[in-house]
Legacy VTK file of the C-alpha trace (Angstrom):
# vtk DataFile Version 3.0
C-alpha trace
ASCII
DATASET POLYDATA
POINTS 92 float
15.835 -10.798 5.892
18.224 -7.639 4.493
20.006 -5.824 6.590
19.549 -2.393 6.066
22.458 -0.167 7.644
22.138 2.994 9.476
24.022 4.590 7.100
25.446 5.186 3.507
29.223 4.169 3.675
31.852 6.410 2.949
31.634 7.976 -0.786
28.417 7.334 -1.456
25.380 9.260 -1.665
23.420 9.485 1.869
20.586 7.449 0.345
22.460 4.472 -0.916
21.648 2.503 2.228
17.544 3.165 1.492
18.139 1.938 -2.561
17.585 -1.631 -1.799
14.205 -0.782 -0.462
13.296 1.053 -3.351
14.477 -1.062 -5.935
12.268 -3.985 -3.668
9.376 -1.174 -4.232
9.895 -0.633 -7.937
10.294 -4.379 -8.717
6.929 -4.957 -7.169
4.956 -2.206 -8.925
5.735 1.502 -7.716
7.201 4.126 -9.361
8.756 7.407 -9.363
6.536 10.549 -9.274
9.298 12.372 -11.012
11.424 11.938 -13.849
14.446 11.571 -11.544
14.791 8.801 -8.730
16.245 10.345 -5.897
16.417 14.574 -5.724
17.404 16.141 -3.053
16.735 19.633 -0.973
17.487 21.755 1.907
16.302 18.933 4.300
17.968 16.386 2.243
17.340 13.576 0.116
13.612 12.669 -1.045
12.375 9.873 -3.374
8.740 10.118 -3.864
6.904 7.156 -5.416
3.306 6.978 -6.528
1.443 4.350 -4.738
1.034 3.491 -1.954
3.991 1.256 -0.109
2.382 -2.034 1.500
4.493 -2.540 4.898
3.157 -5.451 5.442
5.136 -7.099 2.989
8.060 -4.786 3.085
8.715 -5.222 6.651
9.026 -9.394 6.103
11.608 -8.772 3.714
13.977 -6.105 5.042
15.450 -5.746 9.116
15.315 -1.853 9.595
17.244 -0.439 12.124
15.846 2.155 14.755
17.498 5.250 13.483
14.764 4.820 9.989
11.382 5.563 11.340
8.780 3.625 9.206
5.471 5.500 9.771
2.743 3.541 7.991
0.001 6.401 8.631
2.319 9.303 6.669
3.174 6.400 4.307
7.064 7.678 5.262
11.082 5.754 5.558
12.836 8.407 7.020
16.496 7.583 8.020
17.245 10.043 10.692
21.363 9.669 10.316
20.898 10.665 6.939
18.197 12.653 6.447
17.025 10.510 3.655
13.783 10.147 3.096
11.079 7.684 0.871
7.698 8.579 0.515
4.648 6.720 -0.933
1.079 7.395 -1.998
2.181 10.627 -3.556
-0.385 9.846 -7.025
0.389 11.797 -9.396
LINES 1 93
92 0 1 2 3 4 5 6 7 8 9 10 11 12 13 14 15 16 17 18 19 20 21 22 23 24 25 26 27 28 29 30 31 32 33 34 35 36 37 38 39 40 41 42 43 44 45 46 47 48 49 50 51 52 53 54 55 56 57 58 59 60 61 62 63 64 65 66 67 68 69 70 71 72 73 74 75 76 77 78 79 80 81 82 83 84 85 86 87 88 89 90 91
């Protein structure tokens, strides 16, 4: 399994920890609803793909610590050090 830290380290962007999960979700046939990767707002950073994200699978390949709520039903990662957060099923 990959290890997914609680945290970005030091110098890099607050979502960096998150980027191996989406590059897992892009490499298996998601993409971006935007024409930008991550963005980020007054809550913090967002990447919003279009389809949906199959835990199922996702959850086999990557150990995801406590403090990154996966909520299947919202289709949601949400890393609650960072505020960083990956959402699926957004169409588009």
């Amino acid at each position: 399994m990959i290890k997914i830290e609680t945290s970005a380290p030091d110098g890099m962007p607050d979502y960096y920890h998150l980027q191996p999960i989406v590059d897992y979700l892009l490499e298996h046939g998601n993409e971006s609803c935007n024409s930008f990767l991550w963005g980020n707002n007054r809550t913090g950073y967002f990447c919003h793909l279009k389809n949906e994200i199959d835990f199922e699978q996702l959850l086999k390949v990557f150990d995801i610590p406590d403090t990154i709520k996966v909520d299947t039903d919202k289709q949601t990662i949400d890393c609650f050090n960072t505020y960083s957060l990956i959402k699926g099923n957004m169409g588009n």
